[in-house]
Backbone atoms as SQL, in Angstrom:
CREATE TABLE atoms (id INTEGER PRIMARY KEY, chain TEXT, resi INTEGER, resn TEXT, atom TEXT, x REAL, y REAL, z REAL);
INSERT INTO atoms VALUES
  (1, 'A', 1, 'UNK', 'N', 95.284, 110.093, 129.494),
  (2, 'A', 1, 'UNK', 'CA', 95.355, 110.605, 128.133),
  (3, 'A', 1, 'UNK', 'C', 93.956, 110.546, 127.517),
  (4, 'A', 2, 'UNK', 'N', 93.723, 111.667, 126.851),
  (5, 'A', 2, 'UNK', 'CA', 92.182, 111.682, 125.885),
  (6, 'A', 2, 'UNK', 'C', 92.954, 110.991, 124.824),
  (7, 'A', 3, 'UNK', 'N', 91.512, 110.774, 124.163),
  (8, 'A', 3, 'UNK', 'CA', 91.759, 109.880, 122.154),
  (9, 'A', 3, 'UNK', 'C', 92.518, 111.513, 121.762),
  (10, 'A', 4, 'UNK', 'N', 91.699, 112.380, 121.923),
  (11, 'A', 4, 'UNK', 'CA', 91.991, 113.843, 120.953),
  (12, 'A', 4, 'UNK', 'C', 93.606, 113.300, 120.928),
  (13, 'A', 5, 'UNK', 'N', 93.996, 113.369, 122.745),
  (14, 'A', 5, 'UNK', 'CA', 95.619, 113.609, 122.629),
  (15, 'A', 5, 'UNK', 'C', 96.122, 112.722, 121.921),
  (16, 'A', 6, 'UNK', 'N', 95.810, 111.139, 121.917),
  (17, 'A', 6, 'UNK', 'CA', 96.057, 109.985, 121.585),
  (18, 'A', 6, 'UNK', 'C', 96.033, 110.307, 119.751),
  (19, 'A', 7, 'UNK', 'N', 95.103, 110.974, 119.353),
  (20, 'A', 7, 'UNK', 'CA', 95.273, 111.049, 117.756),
  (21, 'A', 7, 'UNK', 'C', 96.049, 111.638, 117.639),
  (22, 'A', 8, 'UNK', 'N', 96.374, 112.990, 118.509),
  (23, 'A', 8, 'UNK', 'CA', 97.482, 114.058, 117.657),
  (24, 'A', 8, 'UNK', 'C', 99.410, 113.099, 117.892),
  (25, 'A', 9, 'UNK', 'N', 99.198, 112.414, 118.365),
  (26, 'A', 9, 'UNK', 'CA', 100.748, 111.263, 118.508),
  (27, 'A', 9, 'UNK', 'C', 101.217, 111.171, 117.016),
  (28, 'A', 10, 'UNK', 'N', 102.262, 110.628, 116.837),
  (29, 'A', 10, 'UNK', 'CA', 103.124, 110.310, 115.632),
  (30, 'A', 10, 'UNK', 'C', 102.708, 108.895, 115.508),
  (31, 'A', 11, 'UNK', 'N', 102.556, 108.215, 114.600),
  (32, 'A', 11, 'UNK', 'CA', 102.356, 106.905, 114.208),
  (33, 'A', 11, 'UNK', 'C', 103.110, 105.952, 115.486),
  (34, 'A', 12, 'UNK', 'N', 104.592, 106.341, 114.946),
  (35, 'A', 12, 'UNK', 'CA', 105.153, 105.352, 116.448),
  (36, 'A', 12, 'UNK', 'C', 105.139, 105.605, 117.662),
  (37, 'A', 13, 'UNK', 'N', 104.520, 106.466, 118.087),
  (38, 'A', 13, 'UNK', 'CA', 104.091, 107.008, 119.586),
  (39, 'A', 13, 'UNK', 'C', 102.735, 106.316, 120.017),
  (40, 'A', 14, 'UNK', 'N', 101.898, 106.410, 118.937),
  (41, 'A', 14, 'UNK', 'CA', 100.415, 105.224, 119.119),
  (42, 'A', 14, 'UNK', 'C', 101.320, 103.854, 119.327),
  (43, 'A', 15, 'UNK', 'N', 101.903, 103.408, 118.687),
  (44, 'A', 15, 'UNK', 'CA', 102.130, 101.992, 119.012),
  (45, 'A', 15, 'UNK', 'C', 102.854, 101.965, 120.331),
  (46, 'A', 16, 'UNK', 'N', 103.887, 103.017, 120.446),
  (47, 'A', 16, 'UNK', 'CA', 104.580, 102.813, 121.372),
  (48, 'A', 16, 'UNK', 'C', 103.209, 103.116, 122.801),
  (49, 'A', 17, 'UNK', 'N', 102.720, 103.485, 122.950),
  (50, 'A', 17, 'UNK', 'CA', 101.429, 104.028, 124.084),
  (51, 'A', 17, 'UNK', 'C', 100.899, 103.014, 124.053),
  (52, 'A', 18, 'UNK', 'N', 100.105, 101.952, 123.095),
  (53, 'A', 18, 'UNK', 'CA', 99.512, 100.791, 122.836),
  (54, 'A', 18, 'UNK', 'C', 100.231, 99.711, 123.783),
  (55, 'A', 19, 'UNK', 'N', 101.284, 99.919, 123.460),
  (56, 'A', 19, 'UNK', 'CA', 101.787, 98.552, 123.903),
  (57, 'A', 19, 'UNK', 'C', 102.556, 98.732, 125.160),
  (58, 'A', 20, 'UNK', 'N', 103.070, 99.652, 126.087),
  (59, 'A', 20, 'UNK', 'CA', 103.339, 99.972, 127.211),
  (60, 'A', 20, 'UNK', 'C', 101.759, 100.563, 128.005),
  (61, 'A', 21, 'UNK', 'N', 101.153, 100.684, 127.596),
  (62, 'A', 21, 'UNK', 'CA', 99.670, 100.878, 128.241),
  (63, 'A', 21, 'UNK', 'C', 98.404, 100.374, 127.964),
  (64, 'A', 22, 'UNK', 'N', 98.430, 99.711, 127.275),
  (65, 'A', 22, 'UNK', 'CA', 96.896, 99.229, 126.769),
  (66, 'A', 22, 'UNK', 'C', 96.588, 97.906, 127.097),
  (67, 'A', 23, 'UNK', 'N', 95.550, 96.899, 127.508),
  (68, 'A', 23, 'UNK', 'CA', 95.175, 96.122, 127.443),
  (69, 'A', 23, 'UNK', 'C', 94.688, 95.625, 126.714),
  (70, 'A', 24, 'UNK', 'N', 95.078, 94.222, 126.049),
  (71, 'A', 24, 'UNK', 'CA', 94.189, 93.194, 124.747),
  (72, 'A', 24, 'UNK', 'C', 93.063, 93.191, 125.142),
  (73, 'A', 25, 'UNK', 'N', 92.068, 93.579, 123.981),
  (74, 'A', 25, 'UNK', 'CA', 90.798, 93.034, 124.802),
  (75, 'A', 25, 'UNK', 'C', 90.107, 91.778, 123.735),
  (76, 'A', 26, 'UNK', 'N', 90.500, 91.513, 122.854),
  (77, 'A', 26, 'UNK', 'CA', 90.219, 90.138, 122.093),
  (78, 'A', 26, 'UNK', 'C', 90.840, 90.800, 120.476),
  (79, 'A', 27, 'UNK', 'N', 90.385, 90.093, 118.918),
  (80, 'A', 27, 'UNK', 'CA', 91.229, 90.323, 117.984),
  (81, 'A', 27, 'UNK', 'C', 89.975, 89.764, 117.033),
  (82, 'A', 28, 'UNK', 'N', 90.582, 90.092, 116.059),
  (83, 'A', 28, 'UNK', 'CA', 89.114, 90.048, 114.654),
  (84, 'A', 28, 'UNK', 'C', 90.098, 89.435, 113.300),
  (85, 'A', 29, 'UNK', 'N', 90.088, 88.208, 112.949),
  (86, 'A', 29, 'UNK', 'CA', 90.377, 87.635, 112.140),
  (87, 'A', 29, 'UNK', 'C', 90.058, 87.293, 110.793),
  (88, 'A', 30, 'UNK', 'N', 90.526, 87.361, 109.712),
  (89, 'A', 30, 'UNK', 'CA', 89.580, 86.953, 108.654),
  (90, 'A', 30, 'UNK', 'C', 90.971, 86.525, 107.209),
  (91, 'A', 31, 'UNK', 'N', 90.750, 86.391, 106.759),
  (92, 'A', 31, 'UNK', 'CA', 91.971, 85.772, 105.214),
  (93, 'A', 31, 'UNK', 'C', 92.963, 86.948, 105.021),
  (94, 'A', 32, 'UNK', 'N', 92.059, 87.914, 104.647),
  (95, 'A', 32, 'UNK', 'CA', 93.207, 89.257, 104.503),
  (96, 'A', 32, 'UNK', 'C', 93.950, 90.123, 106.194),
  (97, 'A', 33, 'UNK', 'N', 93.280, 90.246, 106.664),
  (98, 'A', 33, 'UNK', 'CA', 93.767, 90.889, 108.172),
  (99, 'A', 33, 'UNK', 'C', 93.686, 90.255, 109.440),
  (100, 'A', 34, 'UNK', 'N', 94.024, 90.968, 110.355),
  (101, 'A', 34, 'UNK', 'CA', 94.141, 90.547, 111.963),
  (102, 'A', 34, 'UNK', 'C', 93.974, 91.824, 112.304),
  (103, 'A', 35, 'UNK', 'N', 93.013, 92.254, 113.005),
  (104, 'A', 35, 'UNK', 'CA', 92.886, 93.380, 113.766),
  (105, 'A', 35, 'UNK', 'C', 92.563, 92.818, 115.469),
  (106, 'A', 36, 'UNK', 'N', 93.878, 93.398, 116.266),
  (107, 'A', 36, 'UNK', 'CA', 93.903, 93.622, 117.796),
  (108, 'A', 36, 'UNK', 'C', 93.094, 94.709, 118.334),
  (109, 'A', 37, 'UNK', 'N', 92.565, 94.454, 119.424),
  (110, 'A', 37, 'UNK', 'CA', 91.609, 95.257, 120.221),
  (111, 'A', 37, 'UNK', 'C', 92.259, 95.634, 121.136),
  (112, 'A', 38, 'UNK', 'N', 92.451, 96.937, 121.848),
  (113, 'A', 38, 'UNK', 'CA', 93.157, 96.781, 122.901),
  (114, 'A', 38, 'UNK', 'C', 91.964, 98.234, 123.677),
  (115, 'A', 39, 'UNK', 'N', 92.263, 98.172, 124.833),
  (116, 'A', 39, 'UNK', 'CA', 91.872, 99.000, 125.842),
  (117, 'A', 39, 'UNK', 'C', 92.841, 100.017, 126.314),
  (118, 'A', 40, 'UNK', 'N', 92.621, 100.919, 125.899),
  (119, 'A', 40, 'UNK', 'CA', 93.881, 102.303, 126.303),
  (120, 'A', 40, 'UNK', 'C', 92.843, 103.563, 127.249),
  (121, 'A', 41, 'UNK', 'N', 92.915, 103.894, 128.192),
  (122, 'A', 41, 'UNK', 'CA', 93.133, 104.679, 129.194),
  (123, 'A', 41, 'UNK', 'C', 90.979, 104.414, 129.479),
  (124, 'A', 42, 'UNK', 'N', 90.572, 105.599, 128.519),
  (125, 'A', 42, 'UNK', 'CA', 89.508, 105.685, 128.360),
  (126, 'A', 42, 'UNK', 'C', 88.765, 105.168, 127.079),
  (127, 'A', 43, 'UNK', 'N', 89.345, 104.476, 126.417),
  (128, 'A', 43, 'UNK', 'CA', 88.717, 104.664, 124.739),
  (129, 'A', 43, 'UNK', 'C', 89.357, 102.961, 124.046),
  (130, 'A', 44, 'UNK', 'N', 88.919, 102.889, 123.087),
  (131, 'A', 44, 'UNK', 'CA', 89.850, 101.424, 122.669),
  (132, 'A', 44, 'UNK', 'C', 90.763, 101.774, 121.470),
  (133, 'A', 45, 'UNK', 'N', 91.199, 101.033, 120.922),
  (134, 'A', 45, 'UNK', 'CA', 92.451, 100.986, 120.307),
  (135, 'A', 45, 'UNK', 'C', 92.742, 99.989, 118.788),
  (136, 'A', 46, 'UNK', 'N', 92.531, 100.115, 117.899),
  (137, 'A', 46, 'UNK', 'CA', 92.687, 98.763, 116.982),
  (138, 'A', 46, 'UNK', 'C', 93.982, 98.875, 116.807),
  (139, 'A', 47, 'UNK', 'N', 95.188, 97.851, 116.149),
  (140, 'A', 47, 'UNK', 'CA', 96.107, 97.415, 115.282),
  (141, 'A', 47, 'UNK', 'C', 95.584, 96.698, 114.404),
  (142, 'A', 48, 'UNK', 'N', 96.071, 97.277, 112.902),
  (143, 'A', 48, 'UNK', 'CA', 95.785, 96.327, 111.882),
  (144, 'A', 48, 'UNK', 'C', 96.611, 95.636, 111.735),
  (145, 'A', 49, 'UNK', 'N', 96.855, 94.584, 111.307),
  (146, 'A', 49, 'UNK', 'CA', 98.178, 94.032, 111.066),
  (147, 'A', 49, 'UNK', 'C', 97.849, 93.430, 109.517),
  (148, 'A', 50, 'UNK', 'N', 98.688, 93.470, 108.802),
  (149, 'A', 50, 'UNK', 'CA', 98.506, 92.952, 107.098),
  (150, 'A', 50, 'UNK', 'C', 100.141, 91.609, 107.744),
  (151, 'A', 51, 'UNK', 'N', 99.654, 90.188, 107.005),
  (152, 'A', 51, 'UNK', 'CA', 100.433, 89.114, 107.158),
  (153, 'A', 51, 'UNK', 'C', 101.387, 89.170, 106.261),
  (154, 'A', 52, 'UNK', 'N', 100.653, 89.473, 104.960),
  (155, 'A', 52, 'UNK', 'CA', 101.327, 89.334, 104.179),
  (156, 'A', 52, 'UNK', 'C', 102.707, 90.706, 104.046),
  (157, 'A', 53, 'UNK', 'N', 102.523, 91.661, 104.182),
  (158, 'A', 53, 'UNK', 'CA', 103.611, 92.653, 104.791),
  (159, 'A', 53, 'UNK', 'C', 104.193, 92.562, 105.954),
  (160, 'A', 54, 'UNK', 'N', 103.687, 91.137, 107.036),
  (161, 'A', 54, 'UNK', 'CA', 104.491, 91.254, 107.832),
  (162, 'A', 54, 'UNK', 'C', 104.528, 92.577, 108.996),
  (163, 'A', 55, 'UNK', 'N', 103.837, 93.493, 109.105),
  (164, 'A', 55, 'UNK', 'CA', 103.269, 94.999, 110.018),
  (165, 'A', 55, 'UNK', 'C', 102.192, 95.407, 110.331),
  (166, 'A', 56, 'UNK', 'N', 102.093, 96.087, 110.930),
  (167, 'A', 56, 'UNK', 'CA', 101.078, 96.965, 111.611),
  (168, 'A', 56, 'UNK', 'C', 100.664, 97.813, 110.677),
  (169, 'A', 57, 'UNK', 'N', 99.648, 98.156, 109.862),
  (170, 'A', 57, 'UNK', 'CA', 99.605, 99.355, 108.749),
  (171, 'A', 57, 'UNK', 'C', 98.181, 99.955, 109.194),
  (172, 'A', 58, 'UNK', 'N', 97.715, 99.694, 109.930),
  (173, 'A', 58, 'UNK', 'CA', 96.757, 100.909, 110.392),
  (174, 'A', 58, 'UNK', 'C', 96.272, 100.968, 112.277),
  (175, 'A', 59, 'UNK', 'N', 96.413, 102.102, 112.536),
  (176, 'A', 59, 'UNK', 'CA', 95.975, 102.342, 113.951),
  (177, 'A', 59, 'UNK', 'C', 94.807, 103.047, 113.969),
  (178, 'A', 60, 'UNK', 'N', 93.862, 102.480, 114.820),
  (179, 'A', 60, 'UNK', 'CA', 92.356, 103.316, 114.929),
  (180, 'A', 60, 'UNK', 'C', 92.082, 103.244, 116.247),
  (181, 'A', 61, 'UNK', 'N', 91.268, 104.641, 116.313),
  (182, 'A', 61, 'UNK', 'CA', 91.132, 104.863, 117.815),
  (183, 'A', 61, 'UNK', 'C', 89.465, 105.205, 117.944),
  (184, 'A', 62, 'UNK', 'N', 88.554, 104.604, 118.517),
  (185, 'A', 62, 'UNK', 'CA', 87.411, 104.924, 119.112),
  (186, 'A', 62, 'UNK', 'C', 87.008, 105.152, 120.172),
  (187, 'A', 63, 'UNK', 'N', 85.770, 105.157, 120.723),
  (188, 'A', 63, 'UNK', 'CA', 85.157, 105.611, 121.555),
  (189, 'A', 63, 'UNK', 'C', 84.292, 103.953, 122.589),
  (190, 'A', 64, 'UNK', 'N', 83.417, 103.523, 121.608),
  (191, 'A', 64, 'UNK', 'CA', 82.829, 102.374, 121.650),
  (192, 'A', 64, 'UNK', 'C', 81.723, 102.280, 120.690),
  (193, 'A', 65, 'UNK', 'N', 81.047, 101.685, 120.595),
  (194, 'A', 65, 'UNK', 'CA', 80.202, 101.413, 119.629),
  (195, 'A', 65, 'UNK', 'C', 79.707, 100.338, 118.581),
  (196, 'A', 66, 'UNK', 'N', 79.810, 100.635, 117.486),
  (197, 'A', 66, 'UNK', 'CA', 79.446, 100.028, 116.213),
  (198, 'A', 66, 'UNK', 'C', 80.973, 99.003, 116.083),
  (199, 'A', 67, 'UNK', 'N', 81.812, 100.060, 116.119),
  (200, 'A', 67, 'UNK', 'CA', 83.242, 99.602, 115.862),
  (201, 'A', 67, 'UNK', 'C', 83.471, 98.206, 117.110),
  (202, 'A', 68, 'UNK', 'N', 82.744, 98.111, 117.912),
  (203, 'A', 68, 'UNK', 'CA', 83.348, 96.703, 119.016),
  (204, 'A', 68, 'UNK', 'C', 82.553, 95.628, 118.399),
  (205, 'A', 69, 'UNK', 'N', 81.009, 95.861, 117.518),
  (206, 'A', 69, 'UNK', 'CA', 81.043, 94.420, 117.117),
  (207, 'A', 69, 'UNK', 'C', 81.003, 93.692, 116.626),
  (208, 'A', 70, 'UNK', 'N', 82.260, 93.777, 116.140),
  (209, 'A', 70, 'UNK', 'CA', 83.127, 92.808, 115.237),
  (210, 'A', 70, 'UNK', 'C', 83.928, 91.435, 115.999),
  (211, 'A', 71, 'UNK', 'N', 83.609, 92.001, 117.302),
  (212, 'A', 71, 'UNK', 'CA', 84.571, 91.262, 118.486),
  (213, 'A', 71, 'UNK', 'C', 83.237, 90.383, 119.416),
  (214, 'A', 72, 'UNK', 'N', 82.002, 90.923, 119.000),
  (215, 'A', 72, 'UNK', 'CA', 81.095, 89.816, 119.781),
  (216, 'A', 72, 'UNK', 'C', 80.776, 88.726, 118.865),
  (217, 'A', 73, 'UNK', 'N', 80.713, 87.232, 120.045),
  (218, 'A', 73, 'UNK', 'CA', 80.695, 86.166, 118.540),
  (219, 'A', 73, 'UNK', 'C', 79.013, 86.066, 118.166),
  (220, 'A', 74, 'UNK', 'N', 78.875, 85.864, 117.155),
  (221, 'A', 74, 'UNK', 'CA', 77.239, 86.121, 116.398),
  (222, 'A', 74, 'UNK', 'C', 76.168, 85.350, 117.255),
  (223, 'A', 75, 'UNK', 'N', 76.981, 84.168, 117.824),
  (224, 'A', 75, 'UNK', 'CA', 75.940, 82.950, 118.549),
  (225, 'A', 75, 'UNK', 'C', 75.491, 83.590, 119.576),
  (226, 'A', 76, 'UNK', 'N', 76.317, 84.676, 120.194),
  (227, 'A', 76, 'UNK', 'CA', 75.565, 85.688, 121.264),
  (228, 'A', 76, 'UNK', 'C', 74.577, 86.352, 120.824),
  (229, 'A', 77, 'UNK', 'N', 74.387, 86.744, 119.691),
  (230, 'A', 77, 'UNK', 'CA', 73.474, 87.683, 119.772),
  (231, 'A', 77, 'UNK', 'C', 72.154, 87.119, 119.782),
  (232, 'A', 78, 'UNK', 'N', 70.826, 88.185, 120.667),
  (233, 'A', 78, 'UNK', 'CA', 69.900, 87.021, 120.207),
  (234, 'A', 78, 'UNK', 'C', 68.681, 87.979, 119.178);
Protein backbone atom coordinates (compact mmCIF):
# COMPACT_ATOMS: atom_id res chain seq x y z
CA UNK A 1 0.00 0.00 0.00
CA UNK A 2 1.23 3.75 -0.83
CA UNK A 3 0.48 6.70 2.01
CA UNK A 4 -1.58 8.33 -1.19
CA UNK A 5 -3.73 4.97 -0.86
CA UNK A 6 -3.36 4.90 2.91
CA UNK A 7 -4.81 8.68 3.08
CA UNK A 8 -7.68 8.16 0.75
CA UNK A 9 -9.05 5.18 3.65
CA UNK A 10 -12.01 6.10 5.95
CA UNK A 11 -10.88 7.03 9.42
CA UNK A 12 -11.65 3.39 10.63
CA UNK A 13 -9.90 1.69 7.84
CA UNK A 14 -6.48 3.69 8.95
CA UNK A 15 -6.87 2.24 12.29
CA UNK A 16 -8.09 -0.85 11.20
CA UNK A 17 -4.66 -1.17 8.57
CA UNK A 18 -2.56 0.25 11.62
CA UNK A 19 -3.20 -2.27 13.75
CA UNK A 20 -3.45 -5.55 11.62
CA UNK A 21 -0.26 -4.27 9.75
CA UNK A 22 1.91 -1.89 11.24
CA UNK A 23 4.68 -2.13 13.56
CA UNK A 24 5.24 0.05 16.99
CA UNK A 25 8.12 1.78 16.48
CA UNK A 26 8.33 3.77 19.96
CA UNK A 27 5.56 6.65 21.36
CA UNK A 28 5.88 10.46 22.34
CA UNK A 29 4.50 11.40 25.65
CA UNK A 30 3.80 14.56 27.31
CA UNK A 31 0.65 15.89 30.01
CA UNK A 32 -1.86 16.49 27.26
CA UNK A 33 -1.19 13.49 24.63
CA UNK A 34 0.34 10.10 23.73
CA UNK A 35 1.25 9.83 20.27
CA UNK A 36 2.17 6.01 18.88
CA UNK A 37 4.62 5.55 16.13
CA UNK A 38 4.05 2.82 14.11
CA UNK A 39 5.71 1.51 10.83
CA UNK A 40 3.16 0.69 8.00
CA UNK A 41 4.30 -0.83 4.69
CA UNK A 42 6.57 1.98 3.37
CA UNK A 43 5.92 5.19 5.38
CA UNK A 44 5.12 5.66 9.28
CA UNK A 45 2.05 6.14 10.97
CA UNK A 46 1.08 8.32 14.19
CA UNK A 47 -2.07 7.64 16.65
CA UNK A 48 -2.99 10.40 18.74
CA UNK A 49 -4.57 9.36 21.58
CA UNK A 50 -6.28 12.24 23.97
CA UNK A 51 -6.56 10.43 27.85
CA UNK A 52 -8.73 12.44 28.82
CA UNK A 53 -11.45 11.36 25.98
CA UNK A 54 -10.32 8.12 26.41
CA UNK A 55 -9.57 7.69 21.99
CA UNK A 56 -7.69 7.93 19.23
CA UNK A 57 -8.58 11.53 17.72
CA UNK A 58 -6.00 12.00 15.19
CA UNK A 59 -4.21 9.76 12.52
CA UNK A 60 -1.11 11.07 10.62
CA UNK A 61 0.70 9.64 7.99
CA UNK A 62 4.34 10.57 6.80
CA UNK A 63 7.09 9.89 4.91
CA UNK A 64 10.13 10.43 7.43
CA UNK A 65 11.70 13.31 8.51
CA UNK A 66 11.23 16.26 10.80
CA UNK A 67 8.08 14.44 12.02
CA UNK A 68 10.40 11.23 13.65
CA UNK A 69 12.20 13.58 15.96
CA UNK A 70 10.16 13.71 18.48
CA UNK A 71 10.97 9.96 19.08
CA UNK A 72 14.91 10.47 19.32
CA UNK A 73 15.89 11.00 23.03
CA UNK A 74 17.78 14.60 23.15
CA UNK A 75 20.90 12.91 25.11
CA UNK A 76 21.53 11.40 21.59
CA UNK A 77 21.91 14.13 19.86
CA UNK A 78 25.27 15.55 19.66
Amino acid sequence: MLIKEFNNLEYEEKLFCVVDNGTFVDNYITNEVRINCYSLFNFFVELEYDPIENKIVNVKSFNSGAELDKYVPKSNIF
